[in-house]
C-alpha positions, 0 to 999 in steps of 0.5 A: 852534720852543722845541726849535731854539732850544735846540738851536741855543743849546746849540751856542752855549754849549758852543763859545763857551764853550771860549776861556773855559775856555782862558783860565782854565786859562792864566791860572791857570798864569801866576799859579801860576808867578807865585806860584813855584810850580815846574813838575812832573809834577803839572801834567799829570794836573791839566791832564787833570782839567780837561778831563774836568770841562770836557767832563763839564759841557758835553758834555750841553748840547751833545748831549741836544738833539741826541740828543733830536731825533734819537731822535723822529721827530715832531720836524723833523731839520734846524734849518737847513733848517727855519729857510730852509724859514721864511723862504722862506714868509714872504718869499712 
């Protein structure tokens, strides 16, 4: 049960956590044109820099979850499946 809570809550962090780095990056750009910093070509490799350290953070708490239930046959394959399969029985 510890092993699809941390699944499922990987998901959880690593998609609910994208609207905050956009918002971050915006506004971070506004207050930089706001202090008069010019637009140049700078900018965009900047941009390309976050989104690789955003991903390289977020990406293994995302997937080592995932990859780990999946490479372990001993371990239930499906969290939802298994999480109906639970209610079921305690419904009965």
């Amino acid at each position: 049960m510890n092993d699809l809570k941390v699944e499922l809550f990987g998901s959880m962090i690593f998609f609910w956590a994208q609207p905050f780095l956009i918002l971050t990056e915006e506004v971070t750009f506004y207050l930089a044109k706001r202090c008069g910093v010019k637009n140049s070509w700078i900018w965009r490799p900047l941009g390309y820099c976050w989104v690789v350290a955003c991903f390289t953070v977020l990406m293994p708490i995302w997937w080592i979850p995932m990859v780990d239930r999946g490479s372990n046959p001993e371990k239930e394959k499906d969290p939802v499946q298994t999480m109906t399969i639970r209610l079921l029985k305690a419904i009965r």
